[in-house]
DSSP file (Angstrom, degrees, kcal/mol; ACC not computed):
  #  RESIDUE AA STRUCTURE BP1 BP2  ACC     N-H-->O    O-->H-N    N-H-->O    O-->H-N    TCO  KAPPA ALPHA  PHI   PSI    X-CA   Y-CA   Z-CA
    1    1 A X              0   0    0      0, 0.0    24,-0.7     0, 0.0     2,-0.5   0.000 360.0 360.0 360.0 150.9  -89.0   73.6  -41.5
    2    2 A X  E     -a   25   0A   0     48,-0.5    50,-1.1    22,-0.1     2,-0.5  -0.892 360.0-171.3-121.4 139.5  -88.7   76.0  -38.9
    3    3 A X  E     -ab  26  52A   0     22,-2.2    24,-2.0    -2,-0.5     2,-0.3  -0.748  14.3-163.5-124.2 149.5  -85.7   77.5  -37.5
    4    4 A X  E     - b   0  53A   0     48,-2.7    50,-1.5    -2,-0.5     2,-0.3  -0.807  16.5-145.7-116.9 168.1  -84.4   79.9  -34.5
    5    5 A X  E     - b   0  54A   0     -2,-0.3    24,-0.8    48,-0.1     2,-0.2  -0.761  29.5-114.2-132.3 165.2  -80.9   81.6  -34.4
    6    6 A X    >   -     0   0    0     48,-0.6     3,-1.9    -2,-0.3    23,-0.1  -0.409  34.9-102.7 -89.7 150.6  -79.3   81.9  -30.6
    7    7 A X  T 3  S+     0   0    0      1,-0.2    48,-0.1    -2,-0.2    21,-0.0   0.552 125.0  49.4 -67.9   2.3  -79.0   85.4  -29.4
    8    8 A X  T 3  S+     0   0    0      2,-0.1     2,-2.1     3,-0.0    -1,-0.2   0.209  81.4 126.6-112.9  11.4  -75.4   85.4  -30.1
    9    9 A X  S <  S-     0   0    0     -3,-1.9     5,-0.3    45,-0.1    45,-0.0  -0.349  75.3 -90.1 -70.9 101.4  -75.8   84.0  -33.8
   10   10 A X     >  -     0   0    0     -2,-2.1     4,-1.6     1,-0.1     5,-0.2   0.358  23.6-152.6  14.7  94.7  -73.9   86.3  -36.6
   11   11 A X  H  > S+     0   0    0      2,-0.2     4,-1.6     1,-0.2    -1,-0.1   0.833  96.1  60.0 -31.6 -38.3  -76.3   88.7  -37.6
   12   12 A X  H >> S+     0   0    0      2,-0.3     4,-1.9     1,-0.2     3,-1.3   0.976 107.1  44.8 -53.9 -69.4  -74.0   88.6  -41.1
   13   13 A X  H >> S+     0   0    0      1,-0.3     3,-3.3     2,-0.2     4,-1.0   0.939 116.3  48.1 -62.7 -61.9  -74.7   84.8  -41.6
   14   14 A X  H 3X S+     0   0    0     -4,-1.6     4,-0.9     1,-0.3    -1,-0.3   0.666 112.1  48.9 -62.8  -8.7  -79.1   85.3  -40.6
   15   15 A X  H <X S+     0   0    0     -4,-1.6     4,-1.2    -3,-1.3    -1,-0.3   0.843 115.0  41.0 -84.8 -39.3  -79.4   88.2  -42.9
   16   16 A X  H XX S+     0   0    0     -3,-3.3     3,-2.8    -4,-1.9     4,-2.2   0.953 118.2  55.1 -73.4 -65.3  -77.3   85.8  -46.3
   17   17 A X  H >X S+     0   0    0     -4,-1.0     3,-2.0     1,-0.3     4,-1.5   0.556 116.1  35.2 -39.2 -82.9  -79.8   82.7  -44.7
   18   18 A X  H 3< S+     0   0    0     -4,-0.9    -1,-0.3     1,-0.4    -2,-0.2   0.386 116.9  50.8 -84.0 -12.7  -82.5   85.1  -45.3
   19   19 A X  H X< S+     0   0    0     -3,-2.8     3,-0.7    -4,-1.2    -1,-0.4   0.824 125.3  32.4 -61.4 -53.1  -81.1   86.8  -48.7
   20   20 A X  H << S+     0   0    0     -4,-2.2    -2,-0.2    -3,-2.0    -3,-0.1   0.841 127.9  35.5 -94.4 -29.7  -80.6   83.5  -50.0
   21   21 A X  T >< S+     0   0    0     -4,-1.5     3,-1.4    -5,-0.2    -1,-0.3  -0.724  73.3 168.0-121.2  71.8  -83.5   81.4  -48.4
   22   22 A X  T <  S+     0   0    0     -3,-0.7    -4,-0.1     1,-0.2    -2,-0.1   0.561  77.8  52.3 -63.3   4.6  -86.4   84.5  -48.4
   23   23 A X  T 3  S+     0   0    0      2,-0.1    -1,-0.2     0, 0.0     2,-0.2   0.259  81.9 135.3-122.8  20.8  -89.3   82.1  -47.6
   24   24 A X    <   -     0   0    0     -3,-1.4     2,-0.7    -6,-0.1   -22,-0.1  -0.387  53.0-145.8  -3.0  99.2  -87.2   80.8  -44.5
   25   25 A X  E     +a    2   0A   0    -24,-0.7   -22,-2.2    -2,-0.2     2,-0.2  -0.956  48.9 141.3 -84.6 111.1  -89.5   80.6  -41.4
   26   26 A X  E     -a    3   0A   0     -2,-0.7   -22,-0.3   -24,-0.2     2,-0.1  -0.842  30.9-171.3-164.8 101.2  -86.7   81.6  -38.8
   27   27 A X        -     0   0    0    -24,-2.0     2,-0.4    -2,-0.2     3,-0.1  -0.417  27.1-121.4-121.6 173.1  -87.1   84.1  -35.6
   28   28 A X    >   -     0   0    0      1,-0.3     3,-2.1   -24,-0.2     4,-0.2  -0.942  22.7-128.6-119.8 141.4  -83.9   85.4  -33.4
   29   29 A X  G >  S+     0   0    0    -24,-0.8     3,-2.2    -2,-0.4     2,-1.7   0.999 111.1  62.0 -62.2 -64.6  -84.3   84.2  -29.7
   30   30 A X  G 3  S+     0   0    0      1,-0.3    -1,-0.3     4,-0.1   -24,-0.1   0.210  97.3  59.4 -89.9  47.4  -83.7   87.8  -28.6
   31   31 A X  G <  S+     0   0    0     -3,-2.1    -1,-0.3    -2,-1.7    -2,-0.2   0.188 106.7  59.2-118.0 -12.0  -87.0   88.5  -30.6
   32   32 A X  S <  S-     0   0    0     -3,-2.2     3,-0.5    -4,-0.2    -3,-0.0  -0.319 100.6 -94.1-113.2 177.5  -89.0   86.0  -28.3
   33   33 A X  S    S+     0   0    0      1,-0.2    -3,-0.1    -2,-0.1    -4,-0.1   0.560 110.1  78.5 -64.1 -15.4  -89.8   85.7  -25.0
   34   34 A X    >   +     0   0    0     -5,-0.2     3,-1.6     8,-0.1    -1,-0.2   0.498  63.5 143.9 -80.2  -2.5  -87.0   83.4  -24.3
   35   35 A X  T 3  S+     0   0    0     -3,-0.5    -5,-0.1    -6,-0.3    -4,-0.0   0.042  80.7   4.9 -17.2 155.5  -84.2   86.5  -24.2
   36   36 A X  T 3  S+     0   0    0     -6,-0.0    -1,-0.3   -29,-0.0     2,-0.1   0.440 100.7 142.2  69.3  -4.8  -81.8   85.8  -21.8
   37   37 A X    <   -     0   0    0     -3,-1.6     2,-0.1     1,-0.1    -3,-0.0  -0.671  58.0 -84.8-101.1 167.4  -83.1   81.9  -20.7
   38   38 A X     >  -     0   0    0     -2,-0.1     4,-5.1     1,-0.1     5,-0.4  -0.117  30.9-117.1 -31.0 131.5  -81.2   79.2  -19.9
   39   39 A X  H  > S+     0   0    0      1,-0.2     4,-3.8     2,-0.2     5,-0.5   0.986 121.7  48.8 -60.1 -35.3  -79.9   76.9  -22.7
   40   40 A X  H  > S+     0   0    0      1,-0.3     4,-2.2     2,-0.2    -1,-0.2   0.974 111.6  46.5 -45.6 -61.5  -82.1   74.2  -20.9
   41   41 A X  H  4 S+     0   0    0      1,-0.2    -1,-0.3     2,-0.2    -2,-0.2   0.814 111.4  55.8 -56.5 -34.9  -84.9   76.5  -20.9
   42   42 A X  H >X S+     0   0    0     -4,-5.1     4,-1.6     1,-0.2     3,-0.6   0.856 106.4  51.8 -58.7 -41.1  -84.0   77.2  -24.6
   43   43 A X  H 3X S+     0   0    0     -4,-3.8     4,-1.3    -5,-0.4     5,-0.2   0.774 102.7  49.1 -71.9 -34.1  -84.2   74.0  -25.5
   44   44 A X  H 3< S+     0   0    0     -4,-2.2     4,-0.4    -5,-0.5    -1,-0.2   0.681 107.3  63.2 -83.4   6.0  -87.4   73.0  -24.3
   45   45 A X  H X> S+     0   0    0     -3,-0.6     4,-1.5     2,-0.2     3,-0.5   0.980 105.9  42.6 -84.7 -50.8  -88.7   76.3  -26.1
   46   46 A X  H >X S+     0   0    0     -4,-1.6     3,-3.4     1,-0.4     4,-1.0   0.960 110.5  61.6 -78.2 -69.6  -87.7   75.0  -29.9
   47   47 A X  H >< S+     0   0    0     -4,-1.3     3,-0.9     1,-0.3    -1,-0.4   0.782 112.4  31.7 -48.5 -29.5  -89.1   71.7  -29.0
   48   48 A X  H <4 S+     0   0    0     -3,-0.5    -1,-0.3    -4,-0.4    -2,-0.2   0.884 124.3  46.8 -87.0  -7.7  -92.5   73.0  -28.4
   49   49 A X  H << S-     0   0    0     -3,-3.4    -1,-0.2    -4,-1.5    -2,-0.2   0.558 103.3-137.8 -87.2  -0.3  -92.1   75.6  -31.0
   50   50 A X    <<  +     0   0    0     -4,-1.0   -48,-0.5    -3,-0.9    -3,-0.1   0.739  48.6 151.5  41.8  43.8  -90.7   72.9  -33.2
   51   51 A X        -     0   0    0    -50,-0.1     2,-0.4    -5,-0.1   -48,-0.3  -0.047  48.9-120.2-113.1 176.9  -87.9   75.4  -34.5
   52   52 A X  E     -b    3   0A   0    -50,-1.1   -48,-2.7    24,-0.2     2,-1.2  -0.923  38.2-118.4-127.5 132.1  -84.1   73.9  -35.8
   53   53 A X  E     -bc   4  78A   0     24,-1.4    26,-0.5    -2,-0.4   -48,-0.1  -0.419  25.8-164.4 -96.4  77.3  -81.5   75.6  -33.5
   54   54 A X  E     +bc   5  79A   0    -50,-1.5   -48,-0.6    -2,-1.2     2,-0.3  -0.406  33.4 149.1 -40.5 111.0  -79.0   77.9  -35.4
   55   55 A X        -     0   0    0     24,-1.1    26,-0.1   -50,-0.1    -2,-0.0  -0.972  55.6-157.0-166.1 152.6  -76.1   78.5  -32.9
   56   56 A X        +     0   0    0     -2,-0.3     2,-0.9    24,-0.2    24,-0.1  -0.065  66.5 120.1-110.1  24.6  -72.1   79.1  -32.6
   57   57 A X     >> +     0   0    0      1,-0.2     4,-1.1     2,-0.1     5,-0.7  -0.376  22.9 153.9-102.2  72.9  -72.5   77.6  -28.7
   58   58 A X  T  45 +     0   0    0     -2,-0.9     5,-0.3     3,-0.1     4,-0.2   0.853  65.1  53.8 -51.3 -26.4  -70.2   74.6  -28.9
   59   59 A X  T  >5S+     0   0    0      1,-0.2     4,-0.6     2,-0.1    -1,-0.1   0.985 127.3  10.2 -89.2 -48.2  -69.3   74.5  -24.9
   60   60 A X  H  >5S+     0   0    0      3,-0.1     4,-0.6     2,-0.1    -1,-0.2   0.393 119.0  59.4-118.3  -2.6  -73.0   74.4  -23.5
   61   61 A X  H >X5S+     0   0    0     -4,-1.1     4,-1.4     2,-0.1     3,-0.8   0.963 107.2  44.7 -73.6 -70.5  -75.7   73.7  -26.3
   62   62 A X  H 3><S+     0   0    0     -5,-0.7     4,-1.7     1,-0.2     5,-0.3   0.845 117.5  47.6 -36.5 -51.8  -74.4   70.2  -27.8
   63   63 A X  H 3X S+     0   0    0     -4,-0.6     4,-2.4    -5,-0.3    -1,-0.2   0.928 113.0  49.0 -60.8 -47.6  -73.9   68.9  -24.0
   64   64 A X  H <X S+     0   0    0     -3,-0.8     4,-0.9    -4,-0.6    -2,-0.2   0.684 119.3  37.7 -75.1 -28.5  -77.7   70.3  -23.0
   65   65 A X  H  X S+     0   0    0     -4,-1.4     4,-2.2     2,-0.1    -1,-0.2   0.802 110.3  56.1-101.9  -2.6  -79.5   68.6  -26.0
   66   66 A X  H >X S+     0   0    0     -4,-1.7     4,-1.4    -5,-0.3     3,-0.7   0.950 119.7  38.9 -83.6 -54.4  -77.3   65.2  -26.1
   67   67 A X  H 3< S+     0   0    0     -4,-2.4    -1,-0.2    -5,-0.3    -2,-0.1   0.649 107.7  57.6 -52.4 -19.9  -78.6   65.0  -22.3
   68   68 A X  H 3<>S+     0   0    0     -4,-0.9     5,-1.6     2,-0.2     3,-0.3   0.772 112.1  46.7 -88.3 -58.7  -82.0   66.3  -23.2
   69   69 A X  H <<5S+     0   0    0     -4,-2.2     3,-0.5    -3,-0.7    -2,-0.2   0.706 109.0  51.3 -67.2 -21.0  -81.9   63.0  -25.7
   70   70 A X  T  <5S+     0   0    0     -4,-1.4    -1,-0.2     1,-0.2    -2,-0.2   0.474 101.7  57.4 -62.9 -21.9  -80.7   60.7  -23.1
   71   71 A X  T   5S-     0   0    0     -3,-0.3    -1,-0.2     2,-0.1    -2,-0.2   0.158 121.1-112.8-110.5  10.2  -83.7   61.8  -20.6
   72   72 A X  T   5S+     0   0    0     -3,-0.5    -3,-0.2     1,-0.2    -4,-0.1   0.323  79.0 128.2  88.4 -20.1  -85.9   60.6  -23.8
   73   73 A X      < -     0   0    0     -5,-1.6    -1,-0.2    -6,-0.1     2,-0.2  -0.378  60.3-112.7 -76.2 167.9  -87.2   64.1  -24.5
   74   74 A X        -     0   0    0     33,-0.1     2,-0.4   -30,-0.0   -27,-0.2  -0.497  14.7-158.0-109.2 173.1  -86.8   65.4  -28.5
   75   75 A X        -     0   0    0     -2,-0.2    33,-2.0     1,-0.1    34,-0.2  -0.947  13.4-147.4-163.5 101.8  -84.6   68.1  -29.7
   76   76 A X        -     0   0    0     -2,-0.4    30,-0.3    31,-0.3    33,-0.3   0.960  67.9 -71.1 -35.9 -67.3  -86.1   69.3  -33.3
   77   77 A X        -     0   0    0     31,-0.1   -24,-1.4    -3,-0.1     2,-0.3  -0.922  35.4-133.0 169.6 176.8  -82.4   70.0  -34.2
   78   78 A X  E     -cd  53 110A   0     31,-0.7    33,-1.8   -26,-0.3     2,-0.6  -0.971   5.4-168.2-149.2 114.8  -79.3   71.9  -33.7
   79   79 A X  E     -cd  54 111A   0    -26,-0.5   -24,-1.1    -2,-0.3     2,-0.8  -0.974  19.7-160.9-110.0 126.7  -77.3   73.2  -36.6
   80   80 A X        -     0   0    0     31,-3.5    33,-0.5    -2,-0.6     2,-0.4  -0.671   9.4-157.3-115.1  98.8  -73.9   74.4  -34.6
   81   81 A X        -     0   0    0     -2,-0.8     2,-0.4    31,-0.2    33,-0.2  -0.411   5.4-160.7 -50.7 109.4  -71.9   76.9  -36.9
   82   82 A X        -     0   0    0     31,-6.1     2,-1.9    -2,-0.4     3,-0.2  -0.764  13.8-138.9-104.1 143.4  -68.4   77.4  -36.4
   83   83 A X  S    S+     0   0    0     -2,-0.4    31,-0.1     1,-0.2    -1,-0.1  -0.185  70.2 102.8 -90.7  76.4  -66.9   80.3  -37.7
   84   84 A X  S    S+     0   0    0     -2,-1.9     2,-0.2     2,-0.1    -1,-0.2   0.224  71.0  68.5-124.0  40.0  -63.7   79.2  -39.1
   85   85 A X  S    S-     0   0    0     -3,-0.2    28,-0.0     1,-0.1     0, 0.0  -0.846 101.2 -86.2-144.0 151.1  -64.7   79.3  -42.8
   86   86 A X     >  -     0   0    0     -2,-0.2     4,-1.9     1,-0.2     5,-0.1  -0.071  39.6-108.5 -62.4 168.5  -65.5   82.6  -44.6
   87   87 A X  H  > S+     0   0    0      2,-0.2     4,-2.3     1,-0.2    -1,-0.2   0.730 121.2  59.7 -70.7 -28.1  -69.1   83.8  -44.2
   88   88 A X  H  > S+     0   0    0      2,-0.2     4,-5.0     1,-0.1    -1,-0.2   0.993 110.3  41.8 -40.5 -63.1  -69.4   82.8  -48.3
   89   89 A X  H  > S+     0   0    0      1,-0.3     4,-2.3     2,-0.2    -2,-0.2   0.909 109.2  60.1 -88.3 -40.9  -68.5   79.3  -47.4
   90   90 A X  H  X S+     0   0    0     -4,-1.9     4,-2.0     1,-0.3     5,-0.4   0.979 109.3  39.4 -57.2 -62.5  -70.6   79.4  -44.4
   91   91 A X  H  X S+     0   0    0     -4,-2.3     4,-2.9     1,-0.2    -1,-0.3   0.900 113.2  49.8 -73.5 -17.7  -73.9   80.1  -46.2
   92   92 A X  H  < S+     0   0    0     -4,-5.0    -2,-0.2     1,-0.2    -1,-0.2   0.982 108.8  54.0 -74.7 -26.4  -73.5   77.9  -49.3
   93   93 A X  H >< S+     0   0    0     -4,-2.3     3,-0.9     2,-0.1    -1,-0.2   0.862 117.2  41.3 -57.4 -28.4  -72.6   75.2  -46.8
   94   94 A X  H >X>S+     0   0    0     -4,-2.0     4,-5.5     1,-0.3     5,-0.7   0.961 114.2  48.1 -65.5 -53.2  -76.6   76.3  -44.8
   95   95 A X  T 3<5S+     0   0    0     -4,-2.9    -1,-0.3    -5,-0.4    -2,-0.1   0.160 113.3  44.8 -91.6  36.8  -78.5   76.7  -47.7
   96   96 A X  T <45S+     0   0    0     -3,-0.9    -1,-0.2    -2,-0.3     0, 0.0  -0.518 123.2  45.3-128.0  72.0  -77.2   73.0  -49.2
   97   97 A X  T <>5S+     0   0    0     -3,-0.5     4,-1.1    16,-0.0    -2,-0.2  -0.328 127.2  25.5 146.4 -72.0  -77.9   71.9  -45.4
   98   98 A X  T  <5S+     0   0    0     -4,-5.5    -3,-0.2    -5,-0.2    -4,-0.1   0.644 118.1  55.6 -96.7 -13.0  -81.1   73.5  -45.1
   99   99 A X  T  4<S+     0   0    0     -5,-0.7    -1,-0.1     1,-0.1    -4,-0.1   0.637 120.8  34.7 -84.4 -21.7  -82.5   73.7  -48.8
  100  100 A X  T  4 S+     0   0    0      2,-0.0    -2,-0.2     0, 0.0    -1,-0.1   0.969 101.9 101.6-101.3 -37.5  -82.0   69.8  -49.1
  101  101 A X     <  -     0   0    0     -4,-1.1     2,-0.3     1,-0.1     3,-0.1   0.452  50.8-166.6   0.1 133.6  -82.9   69.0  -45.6
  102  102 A X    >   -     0   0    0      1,-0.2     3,-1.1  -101,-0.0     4,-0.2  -0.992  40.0-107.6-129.8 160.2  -86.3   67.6  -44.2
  103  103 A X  G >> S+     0   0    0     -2,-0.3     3,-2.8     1,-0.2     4,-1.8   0.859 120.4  68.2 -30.3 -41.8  -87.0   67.7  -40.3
  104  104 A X  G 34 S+     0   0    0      1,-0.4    -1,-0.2     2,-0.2    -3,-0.0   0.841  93.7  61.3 -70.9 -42.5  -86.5   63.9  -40.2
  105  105 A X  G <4 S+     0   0    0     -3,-1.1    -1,-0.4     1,-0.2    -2,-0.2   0.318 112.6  35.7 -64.9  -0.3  -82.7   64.9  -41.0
  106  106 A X  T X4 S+     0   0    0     -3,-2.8     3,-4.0   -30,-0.3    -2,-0.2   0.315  78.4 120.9 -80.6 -36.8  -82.4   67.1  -37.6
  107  107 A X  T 3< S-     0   0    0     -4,-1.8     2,-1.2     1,-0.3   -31,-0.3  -0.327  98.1 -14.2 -36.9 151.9  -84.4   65.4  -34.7
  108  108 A X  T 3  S+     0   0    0    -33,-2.0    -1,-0.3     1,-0.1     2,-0.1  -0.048 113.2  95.8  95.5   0.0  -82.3   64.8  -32.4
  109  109 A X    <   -     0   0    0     -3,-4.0   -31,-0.7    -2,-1.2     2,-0.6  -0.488  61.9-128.0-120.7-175.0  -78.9   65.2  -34.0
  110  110 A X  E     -d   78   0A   0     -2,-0.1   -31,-0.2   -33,-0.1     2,-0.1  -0.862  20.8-159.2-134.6 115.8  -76.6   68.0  -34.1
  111  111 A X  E     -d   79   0A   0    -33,-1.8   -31,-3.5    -2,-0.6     2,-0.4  -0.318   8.2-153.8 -87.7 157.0  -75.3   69.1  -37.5
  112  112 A X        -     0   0    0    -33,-0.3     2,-0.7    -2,-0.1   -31,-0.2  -0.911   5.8-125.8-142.1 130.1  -72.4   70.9  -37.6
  113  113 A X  S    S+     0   0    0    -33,-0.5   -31,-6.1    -2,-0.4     2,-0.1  -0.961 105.4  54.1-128.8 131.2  -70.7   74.0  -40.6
  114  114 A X  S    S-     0   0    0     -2,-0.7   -32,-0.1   -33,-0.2   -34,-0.1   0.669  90.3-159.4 -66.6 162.1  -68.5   73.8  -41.6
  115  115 A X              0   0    0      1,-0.2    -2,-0.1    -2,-0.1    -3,-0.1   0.306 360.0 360.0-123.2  14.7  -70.0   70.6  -42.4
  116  116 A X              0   0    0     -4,-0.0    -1,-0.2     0, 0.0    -3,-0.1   0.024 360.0 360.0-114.9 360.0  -66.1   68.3  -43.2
């Protein structure tokens, strides 16, 4: 699987992801060309890049890919982290999330950590 983090995603949490899961194919959007776009525009990036979307943007991510799924188009996946659990709890909740995980268990849905 392949994953993006949002340009506003924790640095903290993508450095434990990548401590914990080191063979983790995973880029940061403001490492791409996509700096700066439009979640729309964001969206249509991971689908062709086939990437999982790491991101702490409840108000305008969830809304842009559930519409994105309605208009028939695909959405790889969305994992949307909220931080109100320690950064501990945060990553064993990823890397039981993403370690057990196959695409087929993202397309289209939007997962959410803490994950109760």
């Amino acid at each position: 699987m392949r994953f993006a983090a949002d340009e506003n995603f924790d640095g903290r949490i993508l450095k434990g992801i990548l401590t914990r899961l080191p063979d983790i194919d995973i880029v940061r959007v403001q490492d791409t060309e996509m700096f700066q776009s439009s979640d729309p525009e964001l969206l249509d990036w991971i689908a062709d890049e086939n990437r999982i979307l790491l991101t702490h943007d409840v108000k305008t991510i969830p809304r842009f890919a559930y519409e994105r799924v309605r208009a028939g188009l695909s959405v790889p996946g969305i994992i949307e982290v909220r931080l109100t659990i320690s950064i501990g709890q945060i990553l064993d909740e990823l890397e039981v999330l993403i370690g057990a995980g196959t695409p087929e268990d993202f397309e289209n849905i939007i997962r959410y950590v803490p994950m109760g």
